[in-house]
Every structure is written in C-alpha cells, then in structure tokens.
N, CA, C and O of each residue as an XYZ file, in Angstrom:
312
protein
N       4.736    -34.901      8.440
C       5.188    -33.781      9.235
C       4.414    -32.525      8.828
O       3.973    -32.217      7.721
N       4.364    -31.962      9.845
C       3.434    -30.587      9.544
C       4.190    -29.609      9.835
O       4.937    -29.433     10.797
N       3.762    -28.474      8.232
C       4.523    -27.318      8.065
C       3.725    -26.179      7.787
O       2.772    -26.096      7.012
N       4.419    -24.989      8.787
C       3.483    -23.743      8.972
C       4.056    -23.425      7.403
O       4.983    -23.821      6.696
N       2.823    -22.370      7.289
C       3.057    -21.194      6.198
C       2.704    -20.010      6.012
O       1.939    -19.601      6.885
N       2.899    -19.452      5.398
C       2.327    -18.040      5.230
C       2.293    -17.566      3.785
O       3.108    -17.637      2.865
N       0.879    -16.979      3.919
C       1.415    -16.221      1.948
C       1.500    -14.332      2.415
O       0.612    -13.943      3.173
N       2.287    -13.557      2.057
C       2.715    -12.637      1.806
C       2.537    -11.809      0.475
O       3.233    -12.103     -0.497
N       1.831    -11.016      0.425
C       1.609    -10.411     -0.644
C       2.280     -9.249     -0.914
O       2.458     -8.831      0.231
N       2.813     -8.379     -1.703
C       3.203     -6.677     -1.928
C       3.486     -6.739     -3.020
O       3.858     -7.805     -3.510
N       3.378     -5.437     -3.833
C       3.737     -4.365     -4.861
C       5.182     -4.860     -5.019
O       6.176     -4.957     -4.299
N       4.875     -5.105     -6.169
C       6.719     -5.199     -7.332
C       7.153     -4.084     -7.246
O       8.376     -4.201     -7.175
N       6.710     -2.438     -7.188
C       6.789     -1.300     -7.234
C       8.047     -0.474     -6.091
O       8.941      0.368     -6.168
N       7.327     -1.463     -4.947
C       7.942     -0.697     -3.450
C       9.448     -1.427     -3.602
O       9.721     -2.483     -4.173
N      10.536     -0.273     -2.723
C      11.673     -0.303     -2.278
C      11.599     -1.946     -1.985
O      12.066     -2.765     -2.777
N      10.906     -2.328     -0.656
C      11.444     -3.490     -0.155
C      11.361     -4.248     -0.917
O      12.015     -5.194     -0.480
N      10.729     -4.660     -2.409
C      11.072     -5.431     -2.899
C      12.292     -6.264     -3.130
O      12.096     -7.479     -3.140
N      13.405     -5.881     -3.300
C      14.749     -6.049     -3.667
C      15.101     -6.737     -2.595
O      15.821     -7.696     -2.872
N      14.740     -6.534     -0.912
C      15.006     -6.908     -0.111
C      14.711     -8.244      0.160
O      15.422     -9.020      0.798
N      13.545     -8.496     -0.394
C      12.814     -9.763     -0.433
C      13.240    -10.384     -0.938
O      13.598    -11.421     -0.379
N      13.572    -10.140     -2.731
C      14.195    -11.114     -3.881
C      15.426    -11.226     -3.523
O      15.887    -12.182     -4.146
N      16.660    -10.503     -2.471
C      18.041    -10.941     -2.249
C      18.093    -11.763     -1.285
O      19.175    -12.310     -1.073
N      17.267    -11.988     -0.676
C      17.344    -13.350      0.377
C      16.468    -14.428      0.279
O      15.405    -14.221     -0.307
N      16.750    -15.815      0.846
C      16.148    -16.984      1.312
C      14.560    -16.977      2.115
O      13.409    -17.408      2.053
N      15.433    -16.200      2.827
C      14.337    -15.720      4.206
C      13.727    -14.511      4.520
O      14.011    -13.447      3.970
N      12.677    -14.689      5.618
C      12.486    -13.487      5.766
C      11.624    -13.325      6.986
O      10.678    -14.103      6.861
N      11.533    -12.614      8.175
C      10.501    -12.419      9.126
C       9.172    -11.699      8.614
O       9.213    -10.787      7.788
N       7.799    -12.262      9.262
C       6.717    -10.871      9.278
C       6.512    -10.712     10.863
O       6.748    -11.719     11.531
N       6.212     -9.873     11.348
C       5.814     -9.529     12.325
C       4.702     -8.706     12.565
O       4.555     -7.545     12.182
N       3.617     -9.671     13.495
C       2.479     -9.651     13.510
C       1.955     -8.653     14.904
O       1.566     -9.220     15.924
N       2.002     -6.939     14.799
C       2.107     -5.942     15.827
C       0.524     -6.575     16.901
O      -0.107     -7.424     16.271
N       0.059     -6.326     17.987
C      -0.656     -5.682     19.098
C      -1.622     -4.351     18.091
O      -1.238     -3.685     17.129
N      -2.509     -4.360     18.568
C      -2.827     -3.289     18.075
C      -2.867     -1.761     18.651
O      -3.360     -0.717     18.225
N      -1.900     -2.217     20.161
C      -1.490     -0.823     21.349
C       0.085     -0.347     19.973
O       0.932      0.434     20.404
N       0.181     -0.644     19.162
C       0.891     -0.116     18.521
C       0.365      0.103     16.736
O       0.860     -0.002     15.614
N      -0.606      0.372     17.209
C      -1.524      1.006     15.218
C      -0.782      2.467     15.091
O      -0.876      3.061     14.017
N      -0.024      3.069     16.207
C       0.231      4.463     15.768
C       1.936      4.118     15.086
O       2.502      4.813     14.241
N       2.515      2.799     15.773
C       3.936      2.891     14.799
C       3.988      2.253     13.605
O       4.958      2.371     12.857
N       2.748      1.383     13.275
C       2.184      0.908     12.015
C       2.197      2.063     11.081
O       3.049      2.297     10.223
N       0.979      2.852     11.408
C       0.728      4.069     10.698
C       1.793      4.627     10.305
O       1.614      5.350      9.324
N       3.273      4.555     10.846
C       4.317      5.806     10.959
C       4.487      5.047      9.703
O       4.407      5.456      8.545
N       4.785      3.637     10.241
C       5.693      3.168      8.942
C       5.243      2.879      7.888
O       6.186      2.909      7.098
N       4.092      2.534      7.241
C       3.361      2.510      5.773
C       2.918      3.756      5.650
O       1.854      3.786      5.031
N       3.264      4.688      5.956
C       3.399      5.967      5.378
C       4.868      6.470      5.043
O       5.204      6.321      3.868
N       5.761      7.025      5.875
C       7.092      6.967      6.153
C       7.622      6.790      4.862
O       7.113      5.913      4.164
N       8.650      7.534      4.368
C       9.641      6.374      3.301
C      10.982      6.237      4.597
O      11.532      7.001      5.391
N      11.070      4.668      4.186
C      12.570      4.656      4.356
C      13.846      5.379      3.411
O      15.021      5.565      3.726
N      13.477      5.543      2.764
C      14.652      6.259      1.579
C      15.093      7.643      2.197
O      16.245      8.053      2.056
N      14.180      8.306      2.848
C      14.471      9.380      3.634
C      14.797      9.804      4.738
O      14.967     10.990      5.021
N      14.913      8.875      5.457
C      15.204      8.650      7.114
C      14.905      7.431      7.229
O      14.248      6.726      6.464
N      15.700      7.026      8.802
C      15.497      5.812      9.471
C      14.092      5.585     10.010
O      13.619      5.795     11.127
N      13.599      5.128      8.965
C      11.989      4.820     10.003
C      11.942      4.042     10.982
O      11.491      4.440     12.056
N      12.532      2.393     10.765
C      12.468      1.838     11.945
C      13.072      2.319     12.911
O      12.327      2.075     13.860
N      14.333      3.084     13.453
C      14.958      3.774     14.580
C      13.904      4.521     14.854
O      13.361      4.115     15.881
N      13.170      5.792     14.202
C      12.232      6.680     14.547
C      11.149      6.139     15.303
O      10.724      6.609     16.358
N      10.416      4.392     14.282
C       9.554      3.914     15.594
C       9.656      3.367     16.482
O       8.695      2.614     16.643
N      10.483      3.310     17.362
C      10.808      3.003     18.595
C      10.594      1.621     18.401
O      10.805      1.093     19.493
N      10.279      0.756     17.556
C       9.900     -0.557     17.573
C      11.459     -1.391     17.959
O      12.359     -0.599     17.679
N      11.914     -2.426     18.385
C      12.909     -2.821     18.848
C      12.925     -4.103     17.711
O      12.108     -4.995     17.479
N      14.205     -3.770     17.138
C      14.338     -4.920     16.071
C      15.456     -5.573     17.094
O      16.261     -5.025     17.846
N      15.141     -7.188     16.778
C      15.902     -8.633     17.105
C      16.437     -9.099     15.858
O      16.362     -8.543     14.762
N      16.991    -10.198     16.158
C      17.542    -10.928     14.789
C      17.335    -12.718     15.851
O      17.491    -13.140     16.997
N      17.065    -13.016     15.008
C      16.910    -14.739     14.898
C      17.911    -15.298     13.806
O      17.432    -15.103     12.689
N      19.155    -15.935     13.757
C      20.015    -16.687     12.473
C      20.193    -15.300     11.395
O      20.167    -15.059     10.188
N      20.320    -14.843     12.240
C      20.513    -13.506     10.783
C      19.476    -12.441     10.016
O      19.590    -11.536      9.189
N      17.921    -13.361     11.108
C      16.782    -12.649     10.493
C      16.227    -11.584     11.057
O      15.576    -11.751     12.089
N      16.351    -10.481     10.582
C      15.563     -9.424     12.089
C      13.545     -9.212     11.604
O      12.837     -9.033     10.613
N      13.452     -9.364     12.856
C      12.130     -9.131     13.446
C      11.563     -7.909     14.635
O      12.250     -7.493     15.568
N      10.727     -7.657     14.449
C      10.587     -6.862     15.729
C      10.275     -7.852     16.692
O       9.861     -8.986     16.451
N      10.535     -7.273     17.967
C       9.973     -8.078     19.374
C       8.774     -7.864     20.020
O       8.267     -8.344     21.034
N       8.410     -6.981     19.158
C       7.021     -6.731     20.141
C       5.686     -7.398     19.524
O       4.510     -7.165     19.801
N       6.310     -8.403     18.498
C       5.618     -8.717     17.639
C       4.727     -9.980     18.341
O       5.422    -10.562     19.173
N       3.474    -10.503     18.224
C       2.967    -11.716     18.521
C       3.101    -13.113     17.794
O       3.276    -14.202     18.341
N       2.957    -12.798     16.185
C       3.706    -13.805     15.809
C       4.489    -13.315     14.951
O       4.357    -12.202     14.443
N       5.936    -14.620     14.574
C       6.900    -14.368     13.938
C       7.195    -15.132     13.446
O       8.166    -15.718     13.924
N       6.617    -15.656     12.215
C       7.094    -16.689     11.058
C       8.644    -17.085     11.145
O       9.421    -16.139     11.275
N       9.083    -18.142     11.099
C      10.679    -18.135     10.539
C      10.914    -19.087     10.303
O      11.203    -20.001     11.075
N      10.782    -19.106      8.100
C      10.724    -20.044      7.345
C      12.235    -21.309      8.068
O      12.455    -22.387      7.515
C-alpha cells in the first residue's frame, strides 16, 4: 500500500511549536501564489498580538477536527 508524506520543518523557538507537539495531527496548506500578499501578512504578523488568521481573510475549514485553509491546493491529512 502506498503512503503519502510530508517532512515539515520549523524552529523549536516559534509559538506554534506547542501546537504541533499537543496533537497527533496536523494540516499544511499549500497557498496559489494570487495570495503571496496573505503569506507575507502572516510570517511576519505575530499571532500573540492579534488575530492574524481572521485579519487574512484566508477562510479556515476543519476536516475531523483539523483546520486548514480552503484556498489551499494541497492539503496533507495524515
């Protein structure tokens, strides 16, 4: 049987870490590049200070509990 994968890399440093290590799972979502300007917002942005994802208009879904954006092309879901 054949199984997708993905490797995921980030900083032990950043906030979302914690987010990562408290769950099983997890979405990536793979943007269009008609959206490099809500990219930009958000790897700059802190979340600690405001709602970034609400601010980028990006439309979060949930799949089994997992949220993803929708505008995404691909969407892993281990």
């Amino acid at each position: 049987m054949e199984q997708e994968s993905c490797i995921y890399f980030y900083k032990t440093l950043k906030i979302y870490k914690k987010f990562v290590d408290s769950s099983d799972r997890l979405s990536i979502s793979v943007l269009p590049n008609e959206y490099s300007k809500e990219l930009q917002y958000l790897g700059t942005a802190s979340g600690r200070d405001e709602d970034k994802i609400a601010k980028s208009n990006l439309t979060v879904k949930e799949y089994e509990d997992v949220p993803y954006f929708e505008e995404g092309r691909l969407i892993p879901m281990p």
